[in-house]
RODO-2510 file (C-alpha; in nm, 4 decimals, decimal comma):
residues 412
     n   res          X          Y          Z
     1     x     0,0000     0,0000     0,0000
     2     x     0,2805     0,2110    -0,0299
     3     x     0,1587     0,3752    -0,3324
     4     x    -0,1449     0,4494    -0,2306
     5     x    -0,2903     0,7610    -0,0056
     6     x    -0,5892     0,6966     0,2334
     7     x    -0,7844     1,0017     0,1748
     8     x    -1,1539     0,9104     0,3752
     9     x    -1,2685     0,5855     0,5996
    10     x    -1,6047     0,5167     0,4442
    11     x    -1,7114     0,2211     0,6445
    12     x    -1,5892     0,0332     0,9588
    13     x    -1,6354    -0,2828     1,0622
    14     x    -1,4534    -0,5694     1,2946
    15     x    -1,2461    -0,7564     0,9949
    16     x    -1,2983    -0,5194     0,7617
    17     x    -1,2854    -0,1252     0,6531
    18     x    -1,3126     0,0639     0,3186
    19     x    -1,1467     0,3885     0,2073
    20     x    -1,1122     0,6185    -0,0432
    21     x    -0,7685     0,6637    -0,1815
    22     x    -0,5524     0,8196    -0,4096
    23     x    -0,3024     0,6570    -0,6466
    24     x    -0,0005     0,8968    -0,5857
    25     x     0,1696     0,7622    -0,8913
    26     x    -0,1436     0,9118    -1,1534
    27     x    -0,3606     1,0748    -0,8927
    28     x    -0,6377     0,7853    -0,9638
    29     x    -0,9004     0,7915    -0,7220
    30     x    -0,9742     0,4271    -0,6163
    31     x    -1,1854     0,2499    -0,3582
    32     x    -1,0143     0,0098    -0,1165
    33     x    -1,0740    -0,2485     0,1497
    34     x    -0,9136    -0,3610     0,4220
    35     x    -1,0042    -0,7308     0,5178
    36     x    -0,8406    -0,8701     0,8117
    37     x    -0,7120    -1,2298     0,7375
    38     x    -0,6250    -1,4604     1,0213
    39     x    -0,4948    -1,7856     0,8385
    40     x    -0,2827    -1,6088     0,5718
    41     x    -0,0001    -1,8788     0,5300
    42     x    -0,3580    -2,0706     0,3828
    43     x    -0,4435    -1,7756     0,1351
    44     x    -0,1054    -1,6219     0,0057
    45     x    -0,0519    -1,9746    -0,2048
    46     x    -0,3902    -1,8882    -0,3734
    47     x    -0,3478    -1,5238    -0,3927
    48     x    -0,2321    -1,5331    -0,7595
    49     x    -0,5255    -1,7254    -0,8875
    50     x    -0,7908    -1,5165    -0,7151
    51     x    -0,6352    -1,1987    -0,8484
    52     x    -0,6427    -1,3326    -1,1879
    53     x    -1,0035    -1,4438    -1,1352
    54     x    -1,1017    -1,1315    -0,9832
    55     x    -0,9301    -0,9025    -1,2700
    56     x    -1,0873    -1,1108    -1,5653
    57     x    -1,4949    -1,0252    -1,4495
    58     x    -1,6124    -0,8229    -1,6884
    59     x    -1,9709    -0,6448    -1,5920
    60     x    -2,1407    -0,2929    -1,5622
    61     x    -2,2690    -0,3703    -1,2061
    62     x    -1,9220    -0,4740    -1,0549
    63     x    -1,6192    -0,1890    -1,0174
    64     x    -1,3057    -0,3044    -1,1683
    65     x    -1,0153    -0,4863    -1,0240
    66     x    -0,7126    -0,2643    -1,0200
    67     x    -0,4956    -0,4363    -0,7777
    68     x    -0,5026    -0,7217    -0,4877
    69     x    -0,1952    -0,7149    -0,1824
    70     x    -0,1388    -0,9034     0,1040
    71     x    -0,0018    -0,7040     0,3603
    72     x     0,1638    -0,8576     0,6902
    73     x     0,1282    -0,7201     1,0490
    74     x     0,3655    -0,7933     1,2676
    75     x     0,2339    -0,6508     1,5613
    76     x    -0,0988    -0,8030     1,5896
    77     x     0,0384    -1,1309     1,3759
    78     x    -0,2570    -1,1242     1,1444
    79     x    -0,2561    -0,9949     0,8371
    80     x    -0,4730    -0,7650     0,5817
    81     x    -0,5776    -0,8463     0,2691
    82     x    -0,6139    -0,5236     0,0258
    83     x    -0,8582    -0,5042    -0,2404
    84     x    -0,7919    -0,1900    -0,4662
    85     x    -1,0842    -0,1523    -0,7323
    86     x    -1,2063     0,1614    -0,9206
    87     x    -1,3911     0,4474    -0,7253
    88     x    -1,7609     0,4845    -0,8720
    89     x    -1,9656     0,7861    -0,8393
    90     x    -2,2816     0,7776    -0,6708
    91     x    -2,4467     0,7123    -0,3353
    92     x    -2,4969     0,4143    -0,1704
    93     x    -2,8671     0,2813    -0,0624
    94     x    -2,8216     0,3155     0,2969
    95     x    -2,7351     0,7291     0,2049
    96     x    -3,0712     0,7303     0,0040
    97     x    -3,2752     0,5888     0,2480
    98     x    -3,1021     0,7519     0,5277
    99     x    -3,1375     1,1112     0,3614
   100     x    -3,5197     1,0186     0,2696
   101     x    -3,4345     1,1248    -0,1072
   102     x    -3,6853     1,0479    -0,3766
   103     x    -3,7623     0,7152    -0,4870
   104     x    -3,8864     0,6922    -0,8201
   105     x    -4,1840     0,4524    -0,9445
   106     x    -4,0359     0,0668    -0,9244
   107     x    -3,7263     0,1715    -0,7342
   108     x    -3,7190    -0,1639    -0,5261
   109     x    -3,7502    -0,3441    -0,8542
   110     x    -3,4677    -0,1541    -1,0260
   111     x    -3,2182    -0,1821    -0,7494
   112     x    -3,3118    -0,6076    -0,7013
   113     x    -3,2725    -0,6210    -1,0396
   114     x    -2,9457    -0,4738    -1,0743
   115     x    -2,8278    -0,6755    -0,7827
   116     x    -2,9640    -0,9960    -0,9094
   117     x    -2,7815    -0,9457    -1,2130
   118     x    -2,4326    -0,8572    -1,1071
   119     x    -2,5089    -1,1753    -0,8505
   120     x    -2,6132    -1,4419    -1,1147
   121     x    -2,2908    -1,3211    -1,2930
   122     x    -2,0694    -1,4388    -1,0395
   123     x    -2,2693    -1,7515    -0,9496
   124     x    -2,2077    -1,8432    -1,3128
   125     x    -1,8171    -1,8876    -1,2428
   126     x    -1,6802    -2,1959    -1,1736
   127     x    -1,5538    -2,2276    -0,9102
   128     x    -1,8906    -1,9775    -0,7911
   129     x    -1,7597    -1,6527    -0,6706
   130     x    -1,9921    -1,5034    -0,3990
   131     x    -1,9807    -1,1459    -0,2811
   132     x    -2,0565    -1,2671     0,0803
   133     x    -2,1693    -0,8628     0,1905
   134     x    -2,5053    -0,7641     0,0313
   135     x    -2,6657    -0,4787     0,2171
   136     x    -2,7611    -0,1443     0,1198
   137     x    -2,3890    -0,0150     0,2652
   138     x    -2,2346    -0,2304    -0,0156
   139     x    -2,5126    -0,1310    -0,2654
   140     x    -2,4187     0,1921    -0,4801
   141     x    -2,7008     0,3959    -0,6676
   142     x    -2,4634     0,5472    -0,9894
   143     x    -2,5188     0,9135    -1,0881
   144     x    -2,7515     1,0045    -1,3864
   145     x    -2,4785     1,1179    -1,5736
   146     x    -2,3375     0,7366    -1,5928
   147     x    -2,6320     0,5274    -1,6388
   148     x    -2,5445     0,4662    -2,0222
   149     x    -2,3067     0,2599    -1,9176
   150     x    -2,5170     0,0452    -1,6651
   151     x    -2,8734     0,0479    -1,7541
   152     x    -3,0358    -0,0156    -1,3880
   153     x    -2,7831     0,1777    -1,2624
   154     x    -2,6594    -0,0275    -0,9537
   155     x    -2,3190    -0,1530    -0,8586
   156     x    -2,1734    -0,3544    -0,6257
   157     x    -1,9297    -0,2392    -0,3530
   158     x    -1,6476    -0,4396    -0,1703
   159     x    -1,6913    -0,7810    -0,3379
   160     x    -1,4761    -1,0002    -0,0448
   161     x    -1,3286    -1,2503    -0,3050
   162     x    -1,5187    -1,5254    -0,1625
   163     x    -1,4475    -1,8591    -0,3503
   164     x    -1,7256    -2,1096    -0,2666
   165     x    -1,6720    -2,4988    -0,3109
   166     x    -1,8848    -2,7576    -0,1409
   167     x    -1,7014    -2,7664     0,2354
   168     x    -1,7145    -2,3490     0,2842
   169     x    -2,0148    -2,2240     0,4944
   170     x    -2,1129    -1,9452     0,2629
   171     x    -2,2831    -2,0405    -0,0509
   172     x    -2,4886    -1,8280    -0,2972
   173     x    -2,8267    -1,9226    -0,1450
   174     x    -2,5890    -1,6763     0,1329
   175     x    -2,5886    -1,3877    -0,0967
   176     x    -2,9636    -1,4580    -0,1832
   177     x    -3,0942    -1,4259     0,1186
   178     x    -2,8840    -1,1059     0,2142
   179     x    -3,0749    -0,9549    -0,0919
   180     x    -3,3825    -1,0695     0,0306
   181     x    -3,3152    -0,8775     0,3676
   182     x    -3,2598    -0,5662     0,1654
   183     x    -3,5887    -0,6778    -0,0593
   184     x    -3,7967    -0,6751     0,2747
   185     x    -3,6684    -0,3272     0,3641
   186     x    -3,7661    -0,1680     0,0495
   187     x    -4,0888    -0,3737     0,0274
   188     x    -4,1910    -0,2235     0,3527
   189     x    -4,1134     0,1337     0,2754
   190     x    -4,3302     0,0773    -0,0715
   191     x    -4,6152    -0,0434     0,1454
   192     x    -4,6332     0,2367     0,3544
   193     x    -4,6054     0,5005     0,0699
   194     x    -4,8930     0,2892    -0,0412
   195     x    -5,0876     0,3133     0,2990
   196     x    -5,0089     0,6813     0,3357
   197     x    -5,1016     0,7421    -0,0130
   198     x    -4,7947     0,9713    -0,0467
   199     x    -4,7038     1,0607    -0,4218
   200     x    -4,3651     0,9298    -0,5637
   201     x    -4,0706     1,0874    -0,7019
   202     x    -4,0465     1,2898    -1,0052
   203     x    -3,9441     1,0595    -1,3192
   204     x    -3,7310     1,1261    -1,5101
   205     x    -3,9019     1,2398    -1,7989
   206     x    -4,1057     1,5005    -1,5996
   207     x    -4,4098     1,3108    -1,5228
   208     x    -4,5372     1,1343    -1,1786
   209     x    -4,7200     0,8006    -1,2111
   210     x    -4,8616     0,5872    -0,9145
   211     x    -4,6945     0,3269    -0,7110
   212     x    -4,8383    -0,0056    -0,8859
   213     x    -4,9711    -0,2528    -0,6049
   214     x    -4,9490    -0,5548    -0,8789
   215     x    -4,5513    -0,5316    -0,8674
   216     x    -4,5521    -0,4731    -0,4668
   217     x    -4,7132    -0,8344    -0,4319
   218     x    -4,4892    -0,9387    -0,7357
   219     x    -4,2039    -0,8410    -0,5595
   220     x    -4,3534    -0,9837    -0,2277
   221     x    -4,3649    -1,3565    -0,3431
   222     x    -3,9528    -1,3179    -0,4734
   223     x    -3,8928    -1,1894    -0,1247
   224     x    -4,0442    -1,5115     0,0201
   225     x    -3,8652    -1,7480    -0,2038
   226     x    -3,5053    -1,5683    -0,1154
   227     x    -3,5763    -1,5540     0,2951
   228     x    -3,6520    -1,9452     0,2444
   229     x    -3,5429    -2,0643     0,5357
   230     x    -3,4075    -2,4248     0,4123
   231     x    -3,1406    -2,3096     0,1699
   232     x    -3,1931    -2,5957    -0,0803
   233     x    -3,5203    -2,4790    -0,1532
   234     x    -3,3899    -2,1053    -0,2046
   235     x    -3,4705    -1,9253    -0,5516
   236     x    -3,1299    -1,9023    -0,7382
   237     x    -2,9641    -1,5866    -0,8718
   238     x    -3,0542    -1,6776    -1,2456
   239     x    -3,4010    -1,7275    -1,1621
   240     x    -3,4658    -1,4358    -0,9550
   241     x    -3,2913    -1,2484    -1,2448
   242     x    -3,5283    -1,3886    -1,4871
   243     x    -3,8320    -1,3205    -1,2816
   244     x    -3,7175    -0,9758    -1,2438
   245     x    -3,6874    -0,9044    -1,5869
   246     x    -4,0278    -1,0715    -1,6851
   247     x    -4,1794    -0,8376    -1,4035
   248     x    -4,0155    -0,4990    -1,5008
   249     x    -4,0838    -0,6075    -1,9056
   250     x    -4,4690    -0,6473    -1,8281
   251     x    -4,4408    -0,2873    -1,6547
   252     x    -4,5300    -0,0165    -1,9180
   253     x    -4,2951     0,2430    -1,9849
   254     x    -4,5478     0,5754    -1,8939
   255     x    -4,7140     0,4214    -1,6013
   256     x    -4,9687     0,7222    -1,6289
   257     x    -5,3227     0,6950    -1,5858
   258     x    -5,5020     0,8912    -1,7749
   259     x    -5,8996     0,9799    -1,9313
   260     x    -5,9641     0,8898    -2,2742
   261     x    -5,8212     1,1271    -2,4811
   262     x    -6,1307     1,3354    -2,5334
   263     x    -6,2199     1,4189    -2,1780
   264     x    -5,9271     1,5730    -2,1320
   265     x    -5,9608     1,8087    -2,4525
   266     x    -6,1428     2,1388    -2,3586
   267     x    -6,4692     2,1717    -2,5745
   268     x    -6,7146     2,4599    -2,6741
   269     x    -6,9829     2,3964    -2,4417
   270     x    -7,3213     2,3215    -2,6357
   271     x    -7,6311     2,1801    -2,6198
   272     x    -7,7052     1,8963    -2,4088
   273     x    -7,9458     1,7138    -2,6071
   274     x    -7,9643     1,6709    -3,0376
   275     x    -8,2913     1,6008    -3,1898
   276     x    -8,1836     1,3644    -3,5014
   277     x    -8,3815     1,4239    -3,8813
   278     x    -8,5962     1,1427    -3,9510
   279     x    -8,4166     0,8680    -4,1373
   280     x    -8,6728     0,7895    -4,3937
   281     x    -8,5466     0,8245    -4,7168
   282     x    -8,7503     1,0539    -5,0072
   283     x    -8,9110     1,4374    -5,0212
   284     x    -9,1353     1,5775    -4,7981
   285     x    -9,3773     1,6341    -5,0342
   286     x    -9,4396     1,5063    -5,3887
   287     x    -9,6358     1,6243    -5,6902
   288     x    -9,8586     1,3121    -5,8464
   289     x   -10,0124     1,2809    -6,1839
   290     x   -10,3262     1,1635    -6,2096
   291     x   -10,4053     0,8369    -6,2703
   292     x   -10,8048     0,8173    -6,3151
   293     x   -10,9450     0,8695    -6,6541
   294     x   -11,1858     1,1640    -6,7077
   295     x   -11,0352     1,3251    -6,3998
   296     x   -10,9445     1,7526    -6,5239
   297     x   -10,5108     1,7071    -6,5262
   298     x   -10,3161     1,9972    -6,4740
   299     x   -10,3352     2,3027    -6,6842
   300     x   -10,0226     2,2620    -6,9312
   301     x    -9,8526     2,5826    -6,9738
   302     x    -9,8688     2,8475    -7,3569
   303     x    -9,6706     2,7660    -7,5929
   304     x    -9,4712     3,0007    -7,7494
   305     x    -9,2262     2,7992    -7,9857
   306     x    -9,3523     2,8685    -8,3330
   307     x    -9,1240     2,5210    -8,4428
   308     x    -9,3763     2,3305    -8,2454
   309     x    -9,6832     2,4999    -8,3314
   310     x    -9,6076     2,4981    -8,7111
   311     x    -9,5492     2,0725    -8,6494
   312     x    -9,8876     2,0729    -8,4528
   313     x   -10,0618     2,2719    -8,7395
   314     x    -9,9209     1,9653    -8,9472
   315     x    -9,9794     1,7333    -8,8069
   316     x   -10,2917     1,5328    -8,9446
   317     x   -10,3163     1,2626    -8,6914
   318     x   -10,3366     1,5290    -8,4364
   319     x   -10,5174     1,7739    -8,5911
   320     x   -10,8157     1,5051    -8,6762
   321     x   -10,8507     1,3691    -8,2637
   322     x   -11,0748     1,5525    -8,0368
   323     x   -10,9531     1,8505    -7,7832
   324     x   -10,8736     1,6043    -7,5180
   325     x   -10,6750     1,4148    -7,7467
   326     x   -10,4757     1,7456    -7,8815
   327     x   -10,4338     1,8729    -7,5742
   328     x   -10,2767     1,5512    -7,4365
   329     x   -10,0605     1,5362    -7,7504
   330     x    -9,9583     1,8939    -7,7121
   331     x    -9,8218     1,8089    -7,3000
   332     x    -9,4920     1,7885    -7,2423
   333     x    -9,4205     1,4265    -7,1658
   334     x    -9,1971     1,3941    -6,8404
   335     x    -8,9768     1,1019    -6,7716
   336     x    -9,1154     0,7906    -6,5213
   337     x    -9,0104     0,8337    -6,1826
   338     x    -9,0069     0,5157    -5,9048
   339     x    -9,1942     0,7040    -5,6489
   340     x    -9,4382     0,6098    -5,3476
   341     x    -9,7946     0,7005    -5,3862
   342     x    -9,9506     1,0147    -5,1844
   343     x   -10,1617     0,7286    -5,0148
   344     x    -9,8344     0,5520    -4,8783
   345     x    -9,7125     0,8766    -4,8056
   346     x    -9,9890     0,9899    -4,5809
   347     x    -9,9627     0,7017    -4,3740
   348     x    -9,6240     0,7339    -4,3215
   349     x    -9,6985     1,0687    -4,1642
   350     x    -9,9819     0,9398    -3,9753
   351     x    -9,7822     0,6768    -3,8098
   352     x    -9,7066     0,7293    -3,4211
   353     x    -9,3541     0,8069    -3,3975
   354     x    -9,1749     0,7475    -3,0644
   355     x    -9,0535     1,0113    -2,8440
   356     x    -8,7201     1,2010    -2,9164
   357     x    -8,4258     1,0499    -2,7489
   358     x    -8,1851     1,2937    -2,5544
   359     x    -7,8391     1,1775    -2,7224
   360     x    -7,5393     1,3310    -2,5602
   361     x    -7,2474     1,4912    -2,6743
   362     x    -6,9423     1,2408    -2,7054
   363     x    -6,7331     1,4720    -2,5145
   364     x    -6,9940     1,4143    -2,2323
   365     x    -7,0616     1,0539    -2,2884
   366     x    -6,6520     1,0168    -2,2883
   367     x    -6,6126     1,2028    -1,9480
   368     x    -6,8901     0,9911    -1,7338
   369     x    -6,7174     0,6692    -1,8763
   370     x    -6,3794     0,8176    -1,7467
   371     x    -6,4723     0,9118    -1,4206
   372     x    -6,6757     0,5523    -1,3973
   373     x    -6,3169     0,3900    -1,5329
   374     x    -6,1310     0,6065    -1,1880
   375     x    -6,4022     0,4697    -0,9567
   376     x    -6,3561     0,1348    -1,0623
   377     x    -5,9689     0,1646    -1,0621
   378     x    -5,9522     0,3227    -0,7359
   379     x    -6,1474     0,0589    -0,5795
   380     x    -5,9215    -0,2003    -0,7427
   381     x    -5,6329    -0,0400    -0,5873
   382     x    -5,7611    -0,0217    -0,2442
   383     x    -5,8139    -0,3880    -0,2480
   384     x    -5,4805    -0,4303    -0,3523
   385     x    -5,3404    -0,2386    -0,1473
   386     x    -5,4899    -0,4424     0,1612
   387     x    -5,3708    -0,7501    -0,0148
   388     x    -5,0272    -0,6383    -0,0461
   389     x    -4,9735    -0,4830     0,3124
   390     x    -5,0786    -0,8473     0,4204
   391     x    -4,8165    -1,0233     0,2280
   392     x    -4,5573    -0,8011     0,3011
   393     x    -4,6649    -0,8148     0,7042
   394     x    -4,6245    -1,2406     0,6280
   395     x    -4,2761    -1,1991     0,4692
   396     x    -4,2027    -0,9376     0,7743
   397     x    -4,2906    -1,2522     1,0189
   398     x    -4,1288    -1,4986     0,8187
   399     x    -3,8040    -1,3471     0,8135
   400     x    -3,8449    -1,2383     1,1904
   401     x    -3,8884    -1,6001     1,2722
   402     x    -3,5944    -1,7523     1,0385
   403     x    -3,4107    -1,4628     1,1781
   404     x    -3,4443    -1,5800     1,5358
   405     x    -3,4373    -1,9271     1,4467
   406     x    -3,0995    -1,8689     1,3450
   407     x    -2,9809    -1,6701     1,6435
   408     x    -3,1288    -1,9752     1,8628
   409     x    -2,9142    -2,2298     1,6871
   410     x    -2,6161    -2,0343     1,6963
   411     x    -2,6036    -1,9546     2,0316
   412     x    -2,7744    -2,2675     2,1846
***
């Protein structure tokens, strides 16, 4: 550690400690812990191979190996092991919580997700590598400005280089149900925004949407499965990753609620009721020809075309019928048109018609089925609400009980 300055203790702890120090050869600000190794004769042969390991991981949730030493103390006899990694900006969960920041619709899910990620990662190795320190101390919310490079924006602090094999007493189903402590915690803060019906966070794209109770029971059942107490029967780090992922895919992007599109549009107020035209086809009113012989037709207007009164005055076949038949010949003949008769007409009139129905504007039709959808959705919500704060208040036994199950067998 000789070229290295401690700058700030960050955390404290019986075997180990973490500080923030410079790199006097570059000024490179790194992160490093202290772990306090008893049985070192045991891990210096190994060193070399879990250095190599440790620098090969490659992934956006885990800070980057820089440099591994095993330094002896002389004093005490034990010795430290140093674990020099990258310094990433941000704030760790326990700050967030502490400082009562805001927490953003499906934070819980986000930060599990980005946990159970990096997690599954190094569960995949062979030998498993486990981080054997998941809490929110060792869980590190990135800044906005480097979320490109980590989409869920979550890393993982002060991995301890634990290598698991069959004999060693931590195992993953150990880093598992860690998480699910930190699951619960978050769980129960979600529940009582819930309960106090306190607004969330601003998103980032300017708009507010509501804490979804569906994903708070989702999120309830993982919880179980990772506070399991028989560790056999423990959900794995793949398939809480999976589960995750389905969960946050089935979430829509804009979690907004919103009226149809047309209640929220401001209209010109008008009337509230429309009497429709009557949908029978045809005029109002039609002009008939007579039809019975004898019967006096309509006067037919002068004619003042010579052209046609020099033909009539030439005619012989007119000129020898009577005046009916000339005056018939001399009508304009009009073309046959498919019409009702005045008969079928004036029944139609006479025919009862039902009273006019009040029909209402769509804007108004399109704002009582809106505020009938919010009724409906806010009673859904309470109900789930009630649902969820009783799951969580099971998990909140369960891991009570496992916890002090475990404290029993310890110490008995």
């Amino acid at each position: 550690m000789a070229r290295y300055r401690l700058d700030r203790q960050l955390r404290d702890e019986p075997n180990a400690a973490g500080y923030r120090a410079t790199r006097t050869d570059d000024a490179l600000l790194v992160r490093a812990l202290a772990l306090t190794v008893q049985d070192a004769p045991l891990i210096e042969p190994a060193l070399a191979d879990t250095t190599a390991r440790l620098r090969a991981l490659q992934h956006p949730a885990l800070p980057r190996e820089i440099e591994i030493e095993l330094e002896h103390t002389i004093e005490t006899g034990h010795a430290r092991l140093w674990l020099i990694r990258e310094q990433v900006r941000g704030e760790t969960l326990a700050e967030r919580l502490e400082a009562g920041g805001p927490r953003e619709p499906g934070f819980a899910l986000r930060v599990l997700l980005g946990v159970a990620e990096a997690l599954a990662y190094l569960h995949a190795q062979r030998p498993p590598i486990m981080h054997g320190r998941i809490s929110p101390t060792t869980i590190l919310i990135r800044d906005e400005s480097r979320r490109h490079t980590n989409p869920h924006g979550i890393c993982l602090l002060d991995l301890q280089a634990t290598l698991a094999s069959p004999s060693d007493a931590l195992s993953p189903a150990t880093d598992l149900r860690d998480l699910g402590l930190v699951g619960a915690a978050l769980l129960e803060l979600d529940t009582s925004a819930l309960s106090s019906g306190e607004a969330p966070g601003p998103r980032a794209d300017g708009l507010r949407a509501p804490l979804h109770s569906g994903q708070v029971a989702a999120l309830a059942t993982l919880v179980e499965r990772m506070l399991e107490p028989d560790p056999s029967l423990r959900i794995t780090s793949a398939e809480l990753r999976d589960a995750l992922t389905a969960l946050q895919s089935s979430t829509p992007s804009r979690e907004r609620r919103a009226s149809p599109p047309t209640a929220a549009r401001a209209t010109t107020p008008g009337p509230r009721f429309m009497m429709l035209e009557p949908t029978t086809p045809g005029p109002r009113f039609m002009m008939l020809e007579p039809t019975t012989p004898g019967r006096p037709g309509r006067p037919s207007r002068p004619d003042n075309n010579p052209r046609s009164n020099a033909n009539r005055s030439t005619n012989p076949s007119a000129s020898g019928r009577g005046p009916q038949a000339r005056a018939e010949a001399s009508r304009p003949v009009r073309p046959r048109t498919a019409s009702r008769s005045l008969g079928s007409f004036h029944a139609h009139l006479a025919k009862p018609q039902g009273p006019d129905i009040p029909i209402m504007r769509p804007e108004e039709l399109s704002r009582e089925l809106s505020q009938a959808y919010q009724a409906t959705a806010a009673l859904q919500d309470r109900q789930r609400k009630r649902l969820s704060v009783a799951r969580v208040l099971v998990v909140l036994v369960a891991a009570m009980i496992a916890a002090l199950t475990t404290y029993l067998a310890i110490h008995l």
